[in-house]
ZAPAVO-336704 format. One record per residue (C-alpha): y, z, x; residue in three letters; residue number from 1. Coordinates in Angstrom, 2 decimals. Layout:
        Y        Z        X  residuo  num
        Y        Z        X      Ala  NUM
...
//
This chain:
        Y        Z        X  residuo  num
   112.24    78.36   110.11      Unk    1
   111.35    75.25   108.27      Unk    2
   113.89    73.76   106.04      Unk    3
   114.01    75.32   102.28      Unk    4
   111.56    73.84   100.20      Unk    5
   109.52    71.38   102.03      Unk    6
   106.22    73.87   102.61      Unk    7
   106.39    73.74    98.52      Unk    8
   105.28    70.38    97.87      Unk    9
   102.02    69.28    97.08      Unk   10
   100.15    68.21    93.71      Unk   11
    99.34    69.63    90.41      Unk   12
    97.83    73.28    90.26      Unk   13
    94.46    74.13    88.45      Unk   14
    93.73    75.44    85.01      Unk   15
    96.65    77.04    83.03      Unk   16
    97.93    80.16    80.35      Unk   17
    94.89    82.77    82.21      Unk   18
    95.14    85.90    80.03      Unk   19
    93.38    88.87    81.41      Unk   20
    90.11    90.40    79.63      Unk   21
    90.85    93.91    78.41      Unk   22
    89.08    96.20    76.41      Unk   23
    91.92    96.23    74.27      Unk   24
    93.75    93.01    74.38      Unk   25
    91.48    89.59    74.79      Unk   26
    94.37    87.27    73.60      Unk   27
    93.44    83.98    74.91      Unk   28
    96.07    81.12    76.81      Unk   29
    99.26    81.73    77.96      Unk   30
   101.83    84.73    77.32      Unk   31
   103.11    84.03    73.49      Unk   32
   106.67    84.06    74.83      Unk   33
   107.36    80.86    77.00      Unk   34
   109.52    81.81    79.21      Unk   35
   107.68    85.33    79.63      Unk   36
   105.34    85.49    83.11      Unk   37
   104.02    89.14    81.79      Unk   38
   103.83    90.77    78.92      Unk   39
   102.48    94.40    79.97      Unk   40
   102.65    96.96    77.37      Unk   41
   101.35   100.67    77.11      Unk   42
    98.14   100.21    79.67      Unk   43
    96.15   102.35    80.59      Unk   44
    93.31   102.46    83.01      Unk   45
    90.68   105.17    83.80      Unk   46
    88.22   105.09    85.97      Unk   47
    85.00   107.38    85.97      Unk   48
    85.17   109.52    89.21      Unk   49
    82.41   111.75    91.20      Unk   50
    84.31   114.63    89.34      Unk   51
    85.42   113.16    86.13      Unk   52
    87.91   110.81    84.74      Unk   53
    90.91   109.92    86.85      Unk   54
    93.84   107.94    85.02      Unk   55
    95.29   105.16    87.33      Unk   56
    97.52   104.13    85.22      Unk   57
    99.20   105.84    81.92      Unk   58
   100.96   103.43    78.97      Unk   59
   102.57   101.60    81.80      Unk   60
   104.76    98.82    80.02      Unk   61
   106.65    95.66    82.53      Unk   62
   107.61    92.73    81.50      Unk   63
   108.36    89.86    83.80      Unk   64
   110.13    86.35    83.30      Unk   65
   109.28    83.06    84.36      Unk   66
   111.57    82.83    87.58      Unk   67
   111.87    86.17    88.96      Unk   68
   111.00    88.06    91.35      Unk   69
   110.72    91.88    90.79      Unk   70
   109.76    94.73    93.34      Unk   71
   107.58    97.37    92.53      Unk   72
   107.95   100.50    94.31      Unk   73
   106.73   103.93    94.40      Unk   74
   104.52   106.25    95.98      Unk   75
   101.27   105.85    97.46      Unk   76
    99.21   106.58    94.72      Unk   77
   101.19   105.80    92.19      Unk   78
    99.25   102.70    90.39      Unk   79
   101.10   100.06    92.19      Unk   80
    97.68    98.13    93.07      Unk   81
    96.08    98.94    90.36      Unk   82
    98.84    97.46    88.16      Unk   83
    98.67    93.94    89.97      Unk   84
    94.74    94.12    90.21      Unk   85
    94.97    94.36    86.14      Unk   86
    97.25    90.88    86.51      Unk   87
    95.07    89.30    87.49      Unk   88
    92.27    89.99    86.24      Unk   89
    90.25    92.27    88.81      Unk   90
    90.31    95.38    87.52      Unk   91
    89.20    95.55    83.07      Unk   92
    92.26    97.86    81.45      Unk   93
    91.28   100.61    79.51      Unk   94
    93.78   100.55    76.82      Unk   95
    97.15    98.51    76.15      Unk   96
    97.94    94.76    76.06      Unk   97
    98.14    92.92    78.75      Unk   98
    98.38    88.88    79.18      Unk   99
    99.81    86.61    81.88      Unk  100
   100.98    83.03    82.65      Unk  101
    98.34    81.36    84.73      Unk  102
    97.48    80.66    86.82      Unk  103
    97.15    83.56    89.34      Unk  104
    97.05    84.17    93.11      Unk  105
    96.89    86.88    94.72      Unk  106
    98.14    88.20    98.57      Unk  107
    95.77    91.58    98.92      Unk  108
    95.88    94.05   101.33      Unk  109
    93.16    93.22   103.46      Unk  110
    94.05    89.79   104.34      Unk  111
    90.42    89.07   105.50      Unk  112
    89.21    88.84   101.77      Unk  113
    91.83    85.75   101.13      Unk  114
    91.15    84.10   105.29      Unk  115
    87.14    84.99   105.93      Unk  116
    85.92    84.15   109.49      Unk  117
    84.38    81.01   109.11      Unk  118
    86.83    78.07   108.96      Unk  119
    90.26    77.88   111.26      Unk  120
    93.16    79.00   109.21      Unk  121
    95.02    75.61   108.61      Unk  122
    91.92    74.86   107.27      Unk  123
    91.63    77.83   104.92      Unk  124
    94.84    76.69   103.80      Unk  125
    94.29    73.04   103.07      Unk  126
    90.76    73.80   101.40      Unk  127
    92.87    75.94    98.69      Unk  128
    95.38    73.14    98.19      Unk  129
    92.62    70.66    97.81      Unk  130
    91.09    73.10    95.18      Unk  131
    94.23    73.38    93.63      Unk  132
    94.19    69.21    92.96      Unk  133
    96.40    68.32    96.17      Unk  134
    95.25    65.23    97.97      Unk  135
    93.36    65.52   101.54      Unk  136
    95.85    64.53   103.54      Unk  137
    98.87    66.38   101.72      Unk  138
    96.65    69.33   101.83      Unk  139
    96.49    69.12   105.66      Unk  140
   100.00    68.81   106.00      Unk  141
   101.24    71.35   103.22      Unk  142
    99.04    73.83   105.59      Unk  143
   101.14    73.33   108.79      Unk  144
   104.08    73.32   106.96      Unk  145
   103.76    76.69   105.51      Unk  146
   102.21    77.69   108.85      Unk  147
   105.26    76.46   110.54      Unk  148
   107.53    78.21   107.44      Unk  149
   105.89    81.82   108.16      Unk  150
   106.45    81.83   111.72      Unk  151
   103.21    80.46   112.48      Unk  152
   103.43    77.22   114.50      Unk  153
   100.98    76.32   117.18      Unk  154
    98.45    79.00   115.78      Unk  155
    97.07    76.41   112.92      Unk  156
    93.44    76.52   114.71      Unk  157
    93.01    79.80   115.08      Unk  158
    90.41    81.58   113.03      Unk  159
    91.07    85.70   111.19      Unk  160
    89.52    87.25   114.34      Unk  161
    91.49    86.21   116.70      Unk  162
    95.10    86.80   114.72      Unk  163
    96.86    90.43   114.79      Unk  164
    97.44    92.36   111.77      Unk  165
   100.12    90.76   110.92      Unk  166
    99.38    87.20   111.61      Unk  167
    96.57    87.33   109.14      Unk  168
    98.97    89.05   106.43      Unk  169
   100.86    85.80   106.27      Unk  170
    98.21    83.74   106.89      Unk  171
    96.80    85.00   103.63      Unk  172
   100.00    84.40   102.08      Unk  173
    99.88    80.81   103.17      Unk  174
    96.56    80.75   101.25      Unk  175
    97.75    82.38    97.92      Unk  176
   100.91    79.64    98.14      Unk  177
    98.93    76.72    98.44      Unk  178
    97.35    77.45    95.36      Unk  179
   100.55    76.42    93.57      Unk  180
   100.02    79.35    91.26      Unk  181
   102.50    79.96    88.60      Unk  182
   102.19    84.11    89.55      Unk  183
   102.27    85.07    92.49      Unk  184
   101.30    88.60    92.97      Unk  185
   101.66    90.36    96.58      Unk  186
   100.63    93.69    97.02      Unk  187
   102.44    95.28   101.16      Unk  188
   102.53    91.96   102.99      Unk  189
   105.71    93.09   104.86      Unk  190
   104.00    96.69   106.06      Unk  191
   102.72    95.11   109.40      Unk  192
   105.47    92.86   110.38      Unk  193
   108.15    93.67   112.46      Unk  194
   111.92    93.83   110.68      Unk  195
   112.86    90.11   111.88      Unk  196
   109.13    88.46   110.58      Unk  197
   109.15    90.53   107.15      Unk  198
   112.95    89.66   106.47      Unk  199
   112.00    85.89   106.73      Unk  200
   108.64    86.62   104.49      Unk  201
   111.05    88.33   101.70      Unk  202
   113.26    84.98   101.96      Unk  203
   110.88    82.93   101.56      Unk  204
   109.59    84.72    98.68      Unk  205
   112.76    84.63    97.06      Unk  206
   112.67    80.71    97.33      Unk  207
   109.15    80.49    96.11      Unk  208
   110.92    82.31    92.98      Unk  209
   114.53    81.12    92.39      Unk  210
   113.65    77.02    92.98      Unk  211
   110.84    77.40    89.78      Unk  212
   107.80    77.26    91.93      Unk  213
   106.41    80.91    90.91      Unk  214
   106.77    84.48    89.44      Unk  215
   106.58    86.64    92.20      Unk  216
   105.61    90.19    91.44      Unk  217
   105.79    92.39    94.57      Unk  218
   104.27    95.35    95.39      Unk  219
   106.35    97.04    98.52      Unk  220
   107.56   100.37   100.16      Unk  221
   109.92    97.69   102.16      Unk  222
   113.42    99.19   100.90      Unk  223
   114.92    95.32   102.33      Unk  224
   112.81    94.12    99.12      Unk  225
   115.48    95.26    96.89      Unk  226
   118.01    92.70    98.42      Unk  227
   116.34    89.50    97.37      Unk  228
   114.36    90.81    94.45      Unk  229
   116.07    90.25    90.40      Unk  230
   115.27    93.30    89.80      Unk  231
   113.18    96.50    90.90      Unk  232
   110.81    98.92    88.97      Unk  233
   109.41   101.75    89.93      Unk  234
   106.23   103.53    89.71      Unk  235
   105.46   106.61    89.67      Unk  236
   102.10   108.75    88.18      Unk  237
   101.01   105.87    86.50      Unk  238
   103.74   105.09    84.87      Unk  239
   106.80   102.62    85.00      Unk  240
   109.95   104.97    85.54      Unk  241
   112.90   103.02    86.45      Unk  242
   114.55   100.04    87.14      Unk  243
   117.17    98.96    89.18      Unk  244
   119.22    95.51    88.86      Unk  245
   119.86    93.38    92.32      Unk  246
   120.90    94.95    94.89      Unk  247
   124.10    96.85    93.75      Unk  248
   123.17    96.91    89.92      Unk  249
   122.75    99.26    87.63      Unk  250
   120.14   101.26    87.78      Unk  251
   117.81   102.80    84.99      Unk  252
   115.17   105.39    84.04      Unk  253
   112.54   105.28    80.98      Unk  254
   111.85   107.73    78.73      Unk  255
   108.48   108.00    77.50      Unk  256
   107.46   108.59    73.57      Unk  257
   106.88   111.56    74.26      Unk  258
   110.70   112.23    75.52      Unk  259
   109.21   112.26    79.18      Unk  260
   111.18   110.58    81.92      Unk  261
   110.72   110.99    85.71      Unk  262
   113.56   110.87    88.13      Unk  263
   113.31   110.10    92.11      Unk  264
   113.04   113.29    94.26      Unk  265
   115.50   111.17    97.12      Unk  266
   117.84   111.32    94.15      Unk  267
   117.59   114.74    93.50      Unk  268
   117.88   116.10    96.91      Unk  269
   121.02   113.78    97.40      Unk  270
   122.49   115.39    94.22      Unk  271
   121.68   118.61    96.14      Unk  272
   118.86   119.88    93.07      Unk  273
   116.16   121.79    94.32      Unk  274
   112.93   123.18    92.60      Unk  275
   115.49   124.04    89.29      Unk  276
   118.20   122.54    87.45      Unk  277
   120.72   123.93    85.15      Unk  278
   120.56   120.77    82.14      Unk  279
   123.28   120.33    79.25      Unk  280
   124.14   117.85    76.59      Unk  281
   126.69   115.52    76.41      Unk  282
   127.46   112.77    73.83      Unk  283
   124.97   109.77    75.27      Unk  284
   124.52   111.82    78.44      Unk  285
   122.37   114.35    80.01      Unk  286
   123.65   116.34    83.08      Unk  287
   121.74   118.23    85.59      Unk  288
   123.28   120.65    87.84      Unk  289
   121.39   122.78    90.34      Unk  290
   120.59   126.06    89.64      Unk  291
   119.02   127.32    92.96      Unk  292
   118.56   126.74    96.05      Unk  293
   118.42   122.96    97.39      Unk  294
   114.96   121.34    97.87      Unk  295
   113.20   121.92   101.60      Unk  296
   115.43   118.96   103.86      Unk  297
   112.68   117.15   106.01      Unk  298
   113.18   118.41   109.63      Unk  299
   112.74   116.21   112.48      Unk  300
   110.07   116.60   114.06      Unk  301
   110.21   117.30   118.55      Unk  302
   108.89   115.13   120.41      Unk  303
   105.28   115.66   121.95      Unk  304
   105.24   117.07   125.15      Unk  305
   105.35   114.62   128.24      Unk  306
   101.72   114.93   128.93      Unk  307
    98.57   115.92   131.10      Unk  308
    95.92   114.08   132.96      Unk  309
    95.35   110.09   132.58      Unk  310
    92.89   109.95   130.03      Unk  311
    93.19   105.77   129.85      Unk  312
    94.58   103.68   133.00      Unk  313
    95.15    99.79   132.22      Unk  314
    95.34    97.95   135.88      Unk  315
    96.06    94.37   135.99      Unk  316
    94.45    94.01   132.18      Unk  317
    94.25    90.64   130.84      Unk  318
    92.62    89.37   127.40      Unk  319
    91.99    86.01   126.43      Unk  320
    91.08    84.12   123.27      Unk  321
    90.07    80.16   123.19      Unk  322
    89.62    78.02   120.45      Unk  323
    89.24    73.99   120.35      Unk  324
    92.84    73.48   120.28      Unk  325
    94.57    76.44   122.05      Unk  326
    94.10    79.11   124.76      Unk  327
    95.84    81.98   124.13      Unk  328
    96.68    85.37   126.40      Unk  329
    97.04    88.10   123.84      Unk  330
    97.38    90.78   126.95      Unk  331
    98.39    88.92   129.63      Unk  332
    98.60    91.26   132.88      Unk  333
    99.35    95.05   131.83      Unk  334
    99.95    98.06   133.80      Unk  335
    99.89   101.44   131.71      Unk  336
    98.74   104.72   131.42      Unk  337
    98.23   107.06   128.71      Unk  338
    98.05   110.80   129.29      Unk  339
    96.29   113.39   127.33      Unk  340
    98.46   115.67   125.31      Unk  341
   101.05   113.00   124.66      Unk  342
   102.03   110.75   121.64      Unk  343
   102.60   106.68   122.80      Unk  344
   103.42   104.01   120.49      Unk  345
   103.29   100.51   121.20      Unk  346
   106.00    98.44   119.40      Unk  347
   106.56    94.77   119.10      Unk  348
   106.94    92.01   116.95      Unk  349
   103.26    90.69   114.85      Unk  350
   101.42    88.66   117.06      Unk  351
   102.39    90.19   120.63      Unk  352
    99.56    91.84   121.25      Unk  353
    99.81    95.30   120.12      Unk  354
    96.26    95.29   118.39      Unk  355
    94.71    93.26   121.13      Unk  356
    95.69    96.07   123.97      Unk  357
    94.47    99.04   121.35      Unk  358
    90.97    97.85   121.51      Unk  359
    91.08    97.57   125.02      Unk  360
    92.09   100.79   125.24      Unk  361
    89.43   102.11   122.59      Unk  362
    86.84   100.25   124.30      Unk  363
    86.02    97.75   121.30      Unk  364
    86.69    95.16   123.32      Unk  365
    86.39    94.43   126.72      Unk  366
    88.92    92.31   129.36      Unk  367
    88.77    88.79   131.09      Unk  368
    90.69    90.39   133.71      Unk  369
    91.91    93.59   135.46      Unk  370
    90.56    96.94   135.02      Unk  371
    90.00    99.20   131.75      Unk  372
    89.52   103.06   132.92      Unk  373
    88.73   105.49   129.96      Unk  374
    87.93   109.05   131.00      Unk  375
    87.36   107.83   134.35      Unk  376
    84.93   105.26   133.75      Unk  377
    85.44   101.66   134.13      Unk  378
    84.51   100.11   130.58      Unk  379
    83.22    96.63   132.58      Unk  380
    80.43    99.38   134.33      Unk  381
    79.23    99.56   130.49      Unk  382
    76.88    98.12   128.13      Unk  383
    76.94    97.40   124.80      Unk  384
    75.34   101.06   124.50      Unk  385
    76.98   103.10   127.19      Unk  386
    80.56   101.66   125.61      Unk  387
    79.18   103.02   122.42      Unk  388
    78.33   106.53   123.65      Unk  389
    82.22   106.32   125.22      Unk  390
    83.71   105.91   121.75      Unk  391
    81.53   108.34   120.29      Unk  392
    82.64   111.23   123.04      Unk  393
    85.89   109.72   123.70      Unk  394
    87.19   107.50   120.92      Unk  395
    88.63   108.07   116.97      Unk  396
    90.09   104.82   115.83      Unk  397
    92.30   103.93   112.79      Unk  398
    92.17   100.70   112.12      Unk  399
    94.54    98.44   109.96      Unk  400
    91.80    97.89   107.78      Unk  401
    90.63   101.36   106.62      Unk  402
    86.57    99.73   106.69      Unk  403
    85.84   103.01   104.02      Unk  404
    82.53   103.03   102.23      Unk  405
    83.62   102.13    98.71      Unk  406
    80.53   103.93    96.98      Unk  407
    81.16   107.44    98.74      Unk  408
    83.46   109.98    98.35      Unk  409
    86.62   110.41   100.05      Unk  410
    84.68   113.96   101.30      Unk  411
    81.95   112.06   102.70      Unk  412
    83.29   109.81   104.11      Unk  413
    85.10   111.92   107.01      Unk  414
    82.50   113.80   107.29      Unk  415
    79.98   110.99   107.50      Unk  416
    81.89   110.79   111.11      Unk  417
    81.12   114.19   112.17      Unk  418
    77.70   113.65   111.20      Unk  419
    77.62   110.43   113.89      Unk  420
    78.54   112.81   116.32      Unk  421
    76.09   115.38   115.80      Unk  422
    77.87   117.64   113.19      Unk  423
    75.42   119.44   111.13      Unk  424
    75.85   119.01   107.08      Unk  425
    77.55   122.14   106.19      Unk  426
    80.27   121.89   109.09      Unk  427
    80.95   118.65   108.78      Unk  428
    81.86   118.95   105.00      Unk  429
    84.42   121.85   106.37      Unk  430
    86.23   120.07   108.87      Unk  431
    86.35   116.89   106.71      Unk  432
    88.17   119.00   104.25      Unk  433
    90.69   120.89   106.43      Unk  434
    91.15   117.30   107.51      Unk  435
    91.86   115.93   104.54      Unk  436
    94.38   119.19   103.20      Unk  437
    96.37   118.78   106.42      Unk  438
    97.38   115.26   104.67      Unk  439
    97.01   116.30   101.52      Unk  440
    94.26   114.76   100.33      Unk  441
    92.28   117.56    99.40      Unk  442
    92.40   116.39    95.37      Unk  443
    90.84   113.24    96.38      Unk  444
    87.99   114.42    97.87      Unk  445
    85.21   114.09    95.39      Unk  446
    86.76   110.67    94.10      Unk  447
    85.06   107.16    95.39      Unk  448
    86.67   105.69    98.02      Unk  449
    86.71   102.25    96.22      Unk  450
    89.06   104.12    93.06      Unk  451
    91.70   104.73    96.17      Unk  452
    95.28   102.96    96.42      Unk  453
    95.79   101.05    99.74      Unk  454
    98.09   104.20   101.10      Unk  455
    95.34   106.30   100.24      Unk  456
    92.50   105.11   102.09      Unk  457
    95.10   104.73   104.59      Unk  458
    95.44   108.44   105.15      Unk  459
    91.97   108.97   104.51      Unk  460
    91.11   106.94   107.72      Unk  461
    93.34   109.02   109.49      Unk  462
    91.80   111.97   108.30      Unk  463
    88.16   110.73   109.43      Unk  464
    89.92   109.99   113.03      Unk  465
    91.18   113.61   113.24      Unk  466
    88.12   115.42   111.62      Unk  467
    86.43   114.39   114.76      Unk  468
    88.86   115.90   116.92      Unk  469
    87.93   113.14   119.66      Unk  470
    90.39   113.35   123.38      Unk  471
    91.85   110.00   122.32      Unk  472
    93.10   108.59   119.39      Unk  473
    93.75   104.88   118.94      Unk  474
    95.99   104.16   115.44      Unk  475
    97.21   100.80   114.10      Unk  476
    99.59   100.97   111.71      Unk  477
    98.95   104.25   110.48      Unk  478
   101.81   103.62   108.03      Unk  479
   102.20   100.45   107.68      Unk  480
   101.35   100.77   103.61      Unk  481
   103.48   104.37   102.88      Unk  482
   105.61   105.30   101.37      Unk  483
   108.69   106.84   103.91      Unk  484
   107.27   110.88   102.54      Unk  485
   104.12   110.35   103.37      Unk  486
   104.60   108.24   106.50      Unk  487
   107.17   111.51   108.09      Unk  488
   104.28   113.70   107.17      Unk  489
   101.89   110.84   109.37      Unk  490
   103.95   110.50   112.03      Unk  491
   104.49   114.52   112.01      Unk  492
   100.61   115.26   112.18      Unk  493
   100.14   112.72   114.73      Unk  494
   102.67   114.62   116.97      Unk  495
   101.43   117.64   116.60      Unk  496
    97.44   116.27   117.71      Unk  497
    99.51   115.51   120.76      Unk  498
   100.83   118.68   121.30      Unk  499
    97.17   119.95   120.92      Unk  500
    96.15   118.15   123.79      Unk  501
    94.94   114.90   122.48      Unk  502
    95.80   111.42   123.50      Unk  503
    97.99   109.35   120.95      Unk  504
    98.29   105.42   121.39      Unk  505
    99.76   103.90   118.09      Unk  506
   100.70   100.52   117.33      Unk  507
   103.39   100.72   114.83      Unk  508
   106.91    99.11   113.55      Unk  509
   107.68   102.12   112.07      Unk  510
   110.82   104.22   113.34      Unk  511
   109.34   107.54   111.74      Unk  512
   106.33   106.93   114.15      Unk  513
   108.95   106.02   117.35      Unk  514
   111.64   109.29   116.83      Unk  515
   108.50   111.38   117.56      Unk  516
   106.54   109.83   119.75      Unk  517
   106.78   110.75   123.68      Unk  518
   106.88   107.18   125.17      Unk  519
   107.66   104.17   123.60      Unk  520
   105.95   100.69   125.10      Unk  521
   107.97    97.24   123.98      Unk  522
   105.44    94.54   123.81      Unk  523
   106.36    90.38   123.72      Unk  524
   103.87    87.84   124.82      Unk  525
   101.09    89.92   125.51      Unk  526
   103.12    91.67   128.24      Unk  527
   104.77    95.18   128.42      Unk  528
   108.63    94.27   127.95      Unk  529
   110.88    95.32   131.19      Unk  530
   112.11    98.76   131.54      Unk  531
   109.44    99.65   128.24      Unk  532
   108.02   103.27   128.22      Unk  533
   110.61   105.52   128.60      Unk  534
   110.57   109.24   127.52      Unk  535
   112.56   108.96   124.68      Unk  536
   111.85   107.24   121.48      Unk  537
   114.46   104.97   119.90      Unk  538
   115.37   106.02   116.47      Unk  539
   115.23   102.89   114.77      Unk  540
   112.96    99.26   115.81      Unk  541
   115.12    96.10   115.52      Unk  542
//
């Protein structure tokens, strides 16, 4: 990695002290304490649902220094978006008083929103610099250095399309940081990255905080966040619960005005309390004790069975992608089958061609080279609209990008893909809904998909791809933005499809997925890693 601090310099950033517009609090400039990077207190948001009102956030106080970085964590669901889309300034609060030190960037899910498909990504880069009053030239060079700083030398011509999940998550990143902003607010960049690439992006974070460049504000399930961050806070219903202090601090809980205060359920089953607790008084203390039975442990999961017939056979596959500058061979040369009634997942650092293979494999893409057999057909007999009628008898896909339509229900929108495939009205609505309780989702069903966490539409995704009960299932990164519950209960429904006779092929750095999957596939280079694909899944990925 590039030296510390030299993909920091660069010239002066744009306007300062942004405070965000609020129904409630419209204080203009910069937070009145100096030193103070946010000054949250008691917001609330609510947004008006299909059903009603739904409360996204509920008198949730923070406040943040000049300097730090902080974590937030909690559930999916829990507000963490919607807490840094109030910071800056893309989501109006509903109550409360909120104001931050400008000015803001931002590091979204969807990295496509920050990179767009038109311009090369060093390019992308060096545009924001320039906007942000840095020089032409510096510009240009401030965008291969942070390039170079996020692991991604040699790939400064490249455009979003042709980068993996991954790639384009720090790409974006590289955007938000050439804006020179003095808050920095990230929301899951490390949820696609292998454990090596998301360590470094969590250093480098860390720098961008402790040598005065920015507040960083962090939104994460990544429990390695809580080793660089100041401090952590967590999240849960809305609400800011707790806090813990480095990585071996002390650690705290909030109690509301109300006298309500919310403890973590990995705490309680490690304390061995279940569904009741016996609670006395002692002087500055309150003690729990459990009074019945512990909580339900999680139970892992068998593996799927070993398989049936071929359902997709890769022979000689190569894929290719050329820009001015580069040629690069994202598959380069695989050999692999994937068997119906059987759970793969495809493993490998960002950028090795995990995502490039899956739509191969789902036919949303077709090869330079070698031979692509789904069902029995060769994909390169196909047009356009005979690969179309595949997917639609063969294929479910979950892509990283959940591609949801924001101004439908979560309801119809899994069952809007029943109804491409010939469901009628009534039957569709049924199976989108068994679909969405077997994850459940079945209290978000009437709420817009737009009102929806990143987690959330997550799952919901998955939902639509198992509502349609399609031979062949094609996930990537089904968890990559869960929290660990909710990514066991994932990986656990994913297994079981298997074991119904569906085929599995999931591209994931998650070691939930890999304990239950029945064949593991190590990528590097765009090729399938020697002595990759054995029976057995490895309990943890490196």
């Amino acid at each position: 990695m590039r030296a510390r601090g030299a993909a920091w310099a660069g010239g002066a950033a744009g306007t300062k002290g942004a405070a965000v517009p609020s129904a409630a609090a419209r204080s203009p400039g910069r937070c009145p304490v100096p030193d103070r990077a946010i000054d949250a207190r008691k917001v609330f948001v609510v947004h008006q649902g299909l059903s009603g009102n739904v409360v996204s956030l509920q008198g949730a106080s923070l406040s943040v220094d000049a300097g730090e970085l902080v974590a937030v964590m909690g559930p999916s669901g829990s507000g963490k978006s919607t807490l840094l889309n109030c910071l800056a300034g893309l989501q109006p609060i509903t109550a409360g008083h909120l104001q931050v030190a400008g000015p803001v960037a931002t590091v979204a899910q969807d990295a496509a929103k920050a990179l767009g498909d038109d311009q090369p990504i060093a390019k992308r880069i060096a545009l924001r610099a320039r906007l942000a009053g840095t020089r032409r030239r510096a510009a240009t060079e401030r965008a291969y250095a942070l390039l170079e700083r996020v692991g991604l030398e040699g790939r400064e011509h490249a455009r979003r399309q042709e980068l993996s999940g991954g790639e384009q998550q720090r790409a974006a990143l590289c955007v938000a940081i050439a804006a020179q902003p003095r808050l920095l607010l990230v929301d899951e960049v490390t949820g696609q990255l292998d454990a090596a690439t998301g360590r470094g992006i969590l250093e480098l974070l860390a720098e961008l905080a402790h040598e005065g460049h920015s507040t960083v504000l962090l939104a994460t399930h990544d429990p390695r966040a809580t080793e660089v961050a100041d401090r952590t806070v967590t999240i849960r219903d809305g609400r800011v619960t707790g806090e813990l202090h480095g990585r071996n601090g002390r650690r705290y809980v909030f109690v509301d005005d109300g006298g309500l205060l919310r403890l973590d359920p990995d705490d309680l089953r490690a304390a061995g309390i279940g569904q009741e607790a016996e609670v006395s008084l002692a002087p500055g203390a309150v003690i729990l004790r459990g009074a019945s039975r512990p909580g339900l442990a999680l139970v892992d999961t068998p593996p799927a069975a070993t398989g049936g017939e071929v359902l997709v056979r890769l022979e000689h596959v190569r894929r290719r992608f050329t820009t001015r500058a580069e040629t690069v061979d994202a598959v380069a040369g695989v050999d692999l089958t994937f068997k119906s009634g059987a759970f793969h997942a495809l493993v490998g650092p960002s950028g090795c061609g995990k995502t490039s293979l899956l739509h191969l494999i789902a036919g949303l893409d077709r090869a330079d080279g070698g031979r692509v057999e789904i069902g029995g057909i060769d994909a390169a007999d196909e047009d356009r609209a005979g690969l179309a009628r595949l997917r639609r008898e063969l294929v479910a896909v979950v892509p990283q990008v959940s591609a949801l339509v924001g101004g439908l229900s979560v309801l119809d929108n899994v069952a809007l893909a029943l109804r491409a495939r010939g469901e009628r009205a009534q039957a569709a609505r049924a199976q989108a809904l068994e679909a969405l309780t077997a994850l459940g989702l079945q209290d978000l069903a009437h709420r817009q998909a737009q009102a929806l966490s990143g987690g959330e539409r997550q799952r919901v995704a998955l939902a639509r791809a198992l509502a349609t009960q399609a031979p062949l299932i094609v996930a990537d990164e089904p968890t990559a933005n869960l929290d660990e519950a909710n990514a066991i209960k994932v990986a656990e429904l994913l297994a079981d499809t298997a074991r119904q006779g569906a085929c599995i092929v999931c591209a994931t750095h998650d070691a939930s997925v890999t304990a239950r999957a029945t064949t593991v596939i190590a990528m590097r280079d765009g090729r399938v890693a020697p002595g990759a694909g054995g029976a057995h899944a490895p309990s943890a990925i490196a």
